[in-house]
C-alpha positions in Angstrom: -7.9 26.3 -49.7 -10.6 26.2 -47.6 -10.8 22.4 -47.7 -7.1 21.8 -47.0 -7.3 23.7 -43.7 -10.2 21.5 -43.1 -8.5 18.9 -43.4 -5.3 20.4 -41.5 -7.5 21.4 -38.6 -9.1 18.3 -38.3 -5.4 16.5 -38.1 -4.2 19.4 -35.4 -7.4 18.7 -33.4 -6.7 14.9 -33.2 -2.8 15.5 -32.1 -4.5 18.3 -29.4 -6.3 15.5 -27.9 -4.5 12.9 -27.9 -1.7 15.0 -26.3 -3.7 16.2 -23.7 -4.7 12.5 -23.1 -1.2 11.5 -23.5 -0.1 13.9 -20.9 -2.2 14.0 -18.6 -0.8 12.2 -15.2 -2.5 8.7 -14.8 -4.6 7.9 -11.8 -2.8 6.2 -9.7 -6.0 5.3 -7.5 -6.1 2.7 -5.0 -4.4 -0.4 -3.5 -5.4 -3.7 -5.7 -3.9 -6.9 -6.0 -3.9 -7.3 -1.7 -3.0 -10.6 -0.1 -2.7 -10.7 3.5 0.7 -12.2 5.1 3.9 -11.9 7.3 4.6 -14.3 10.0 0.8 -14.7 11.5 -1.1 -14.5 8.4 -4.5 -15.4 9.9 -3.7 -13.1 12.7 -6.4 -10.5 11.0 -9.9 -8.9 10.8 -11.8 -6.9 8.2 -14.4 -4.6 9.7 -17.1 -3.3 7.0 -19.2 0.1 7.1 -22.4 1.5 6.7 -23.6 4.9 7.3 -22.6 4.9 10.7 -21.2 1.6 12.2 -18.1 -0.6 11.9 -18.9 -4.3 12.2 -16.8 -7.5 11.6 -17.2 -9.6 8.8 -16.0 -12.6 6.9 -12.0 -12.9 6.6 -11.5 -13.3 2.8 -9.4 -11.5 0.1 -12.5 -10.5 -1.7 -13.7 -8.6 1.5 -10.2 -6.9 2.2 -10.3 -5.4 -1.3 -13.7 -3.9 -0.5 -13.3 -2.1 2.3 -10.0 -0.1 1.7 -12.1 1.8 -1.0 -12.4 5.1 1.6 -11.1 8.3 1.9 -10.1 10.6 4.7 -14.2 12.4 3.8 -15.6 8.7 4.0 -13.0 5.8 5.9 -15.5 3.4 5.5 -14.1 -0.5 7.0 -10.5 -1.3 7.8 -8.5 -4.0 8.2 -7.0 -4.9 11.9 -3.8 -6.3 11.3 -2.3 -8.3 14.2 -5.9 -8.8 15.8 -5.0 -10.9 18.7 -2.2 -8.3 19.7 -4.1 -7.6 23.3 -4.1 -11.5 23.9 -2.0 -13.0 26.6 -1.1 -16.0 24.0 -0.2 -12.9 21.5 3.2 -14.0 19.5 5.3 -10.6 19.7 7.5 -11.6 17.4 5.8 -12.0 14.8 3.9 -10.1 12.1 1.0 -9.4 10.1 1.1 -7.6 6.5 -1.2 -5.9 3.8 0.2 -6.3 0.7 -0.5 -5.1 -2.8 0.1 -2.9 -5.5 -0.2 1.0 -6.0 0.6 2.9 -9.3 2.3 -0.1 -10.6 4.3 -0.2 -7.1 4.4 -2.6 -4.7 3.5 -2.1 -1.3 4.2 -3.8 2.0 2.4 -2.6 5.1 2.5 -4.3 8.5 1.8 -4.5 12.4 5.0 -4.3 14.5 6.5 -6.8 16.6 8.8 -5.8 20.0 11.6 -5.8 17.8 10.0 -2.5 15.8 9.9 -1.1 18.9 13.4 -1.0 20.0 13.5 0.5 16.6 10.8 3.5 17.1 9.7 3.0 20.5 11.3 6.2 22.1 11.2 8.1 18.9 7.1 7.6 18.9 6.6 8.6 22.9 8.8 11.4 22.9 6.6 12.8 19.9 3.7 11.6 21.8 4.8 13.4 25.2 5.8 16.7 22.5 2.0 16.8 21.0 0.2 16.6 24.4 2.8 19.6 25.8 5.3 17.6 27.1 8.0 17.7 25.7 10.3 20.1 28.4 9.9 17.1 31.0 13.2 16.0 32.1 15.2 13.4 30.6 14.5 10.9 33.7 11.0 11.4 34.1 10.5 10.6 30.2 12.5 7.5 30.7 10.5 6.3 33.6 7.2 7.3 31.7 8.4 5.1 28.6 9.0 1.9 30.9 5.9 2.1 32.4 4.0 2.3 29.0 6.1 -0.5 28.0 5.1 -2.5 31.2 2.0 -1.7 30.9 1.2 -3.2 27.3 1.6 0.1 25.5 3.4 -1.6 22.9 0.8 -3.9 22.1 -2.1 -1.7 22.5 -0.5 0.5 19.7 1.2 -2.7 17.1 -2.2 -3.7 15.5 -3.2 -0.8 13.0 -6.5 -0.8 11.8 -5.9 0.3 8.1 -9.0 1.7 6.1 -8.0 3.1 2.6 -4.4 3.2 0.8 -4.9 5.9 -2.2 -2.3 7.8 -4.2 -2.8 11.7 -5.3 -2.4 10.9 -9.5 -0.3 14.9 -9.3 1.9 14.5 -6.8 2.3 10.2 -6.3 1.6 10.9 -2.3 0.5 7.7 -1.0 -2.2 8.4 1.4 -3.0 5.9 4.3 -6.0 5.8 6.6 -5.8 4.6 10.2 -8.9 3.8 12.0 -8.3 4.8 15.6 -9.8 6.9 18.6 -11.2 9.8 18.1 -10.5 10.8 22.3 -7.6 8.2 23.0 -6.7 9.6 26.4 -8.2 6.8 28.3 -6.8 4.3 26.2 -3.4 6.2 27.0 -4.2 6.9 30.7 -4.5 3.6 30.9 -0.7 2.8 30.2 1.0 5.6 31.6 2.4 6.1 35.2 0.3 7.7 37.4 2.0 10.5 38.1 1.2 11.2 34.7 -2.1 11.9 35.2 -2.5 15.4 36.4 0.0 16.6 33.5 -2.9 15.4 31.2 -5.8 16.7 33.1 -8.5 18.6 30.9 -6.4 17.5 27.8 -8.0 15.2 24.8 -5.3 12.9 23.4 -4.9 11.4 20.2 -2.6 8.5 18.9 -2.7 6.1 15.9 -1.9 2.8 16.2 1.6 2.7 14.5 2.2 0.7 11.3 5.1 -0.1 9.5 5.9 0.4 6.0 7.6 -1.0 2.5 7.5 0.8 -0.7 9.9 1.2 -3.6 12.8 0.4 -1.5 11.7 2.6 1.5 11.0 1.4 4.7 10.0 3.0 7.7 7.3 3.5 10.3 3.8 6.0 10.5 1.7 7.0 13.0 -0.1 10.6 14.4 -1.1 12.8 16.4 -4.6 14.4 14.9 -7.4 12.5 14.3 -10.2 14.0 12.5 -13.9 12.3 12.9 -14.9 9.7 11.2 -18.7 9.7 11.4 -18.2 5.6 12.6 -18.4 3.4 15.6 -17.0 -0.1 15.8 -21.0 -2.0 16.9 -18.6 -4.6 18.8 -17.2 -1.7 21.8 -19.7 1.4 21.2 -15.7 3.5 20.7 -13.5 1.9 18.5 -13.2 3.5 15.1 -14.4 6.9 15.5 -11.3 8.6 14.7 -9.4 8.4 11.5 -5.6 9.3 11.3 -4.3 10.2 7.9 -0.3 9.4 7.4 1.4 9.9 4.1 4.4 8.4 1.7 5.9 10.3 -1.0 5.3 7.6 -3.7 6.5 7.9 -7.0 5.3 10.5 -9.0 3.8 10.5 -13.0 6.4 9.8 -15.3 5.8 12.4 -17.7 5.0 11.3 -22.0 8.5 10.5 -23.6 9.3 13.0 -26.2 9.5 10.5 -28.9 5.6 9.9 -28.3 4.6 13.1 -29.2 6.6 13.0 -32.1 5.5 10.0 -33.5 1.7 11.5 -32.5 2.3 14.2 -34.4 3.6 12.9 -37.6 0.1 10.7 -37.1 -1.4 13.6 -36.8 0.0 15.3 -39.9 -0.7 12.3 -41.7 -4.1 11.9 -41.7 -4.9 15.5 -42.3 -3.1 15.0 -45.5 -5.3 11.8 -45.9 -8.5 13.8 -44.6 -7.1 16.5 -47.9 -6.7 14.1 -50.4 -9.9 12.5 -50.0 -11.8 15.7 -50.1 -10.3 16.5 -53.1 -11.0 13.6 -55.1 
């Protein structure tokens, strides 16, 4: 008797595991399979890390696959897409994407062009004007504020995200995407707002992402924040670029969970060879 629960136990034991194998969620983990494209596929730059610095190096696939291994803890490099946004020969209709796969998902993510912007543009600076307290300003005054960041560049300063990591939470599916950025962008804004604007802002720190757009599992939208937390970097190129990294989110798809059929057939296995594991010990 005591040998046939032996071998019983034995047989529960290996359907115990492998269930808990079986259904455990599967780590989703990070963006592979990246290729770099959209309209201006050269239109990039990959930035590496150590300890504390940013610095540029060598555009190749290889490279971009290395340095979107961070997390919000440790950003590590990123990847500029759009680079030459800020350039007077800059191409605004036309794009630059990050592309690759996630959890078996493919992923699109890219800069935006002016078109975007007639899209999101006064979605984005009304939530701007609403995370630096002003959101109660009149209609008119927000108008005239949104011109001037437009005629100002404001839409290119913020269409070349700087993306560091792409991860996905293996519980939940949440996609997970790091934006290198400013730490303190209120110069950087300052600089593209009226001036009347200006004492409204006085004593305040701002923060802003770059915005970057987004296709996944037939969604499609735009991301971008307000809160940046610190990075521990500096871009060695400006002595300010990089120090801030803004975390945005998509709800990806989550773990699809062990068919039932699975566990049945694991079981029967199971069942199986303890009945083989009895036999044998009784010979």
């Amino acid at each position: 008797m005591k040998t046939v629960l032996k071998g019983l136990s034995a047989g529960i034991f290996s359907l115990a595991s492998w269930s808990a194998i079986a259904i455990a969620p599967v780590f989703a983990g990070s963006i592979n399979n990246v290729t770099i494209g959209g309209s201006a596929p050269n239109d990039y730059l990959v930035f590496n890390a150590d300890a504390t610095n940013t610095f540029l190096i060598s555009n190749t696939l290889a490279n971009v696959q290395n340095v979107l291994d961070g997390n919000a803890i440790s950003p590590t490099g990123n990847i500029e897409l759009a680079a030459s946004s800020e350039q007077p020969s800059f191409d605004f209709t036309k794009n630059t994407t990050l592309q690759g796969t996630i959890g078996g998902k493919s992923i699109t993510l890219s800069s935006l062009t002016a078109s975007d912007w007639s899209v999101i543009g006064t979605t984005w600076f009304n939530a701007a004007l609403t995370a630096y307290g002003l959101g109660g300003l009149p209609s008119n005054v927000k108008s005239f504020a949104f011109s001037q960041f437009a005629s100002n560049g404001g839409f290119q300063k913020f269409s070349d995200p700087n993306i560091s990591y792409v991860n996905q939470n293996d519980n939940t599916g949440e996609i997970s995407i790091g934006l290198a950025g400013y730490l303190d962008a209120t110069q950087l804004l300052l600089s593209v707002l009226p001036d009347s604007f200006k004492p409204l802002l006085i004593g305040k720190t701002l923060q802003a992402s770059e915005l970057v757009k987004y296709d996944y599992d037939g969604q499609t939208g735009y991301l971008y924040s307000f809160n940046a937390t610190n990075s521990g970097l500096v871009a060695v190129d400006d002595g300010v670029s990089h120090t801030g990294n803004y975390e945005v989110y998509i709800q990806g798809s989550r773990p699809v969970p062990v068919p039932a059929a699975f566990l049945g057939i694991a079981l029967a296995g199971a069942m199986g060879a303890g009945m083989l594991k009895r036999r044998q010990l009784n010979r």
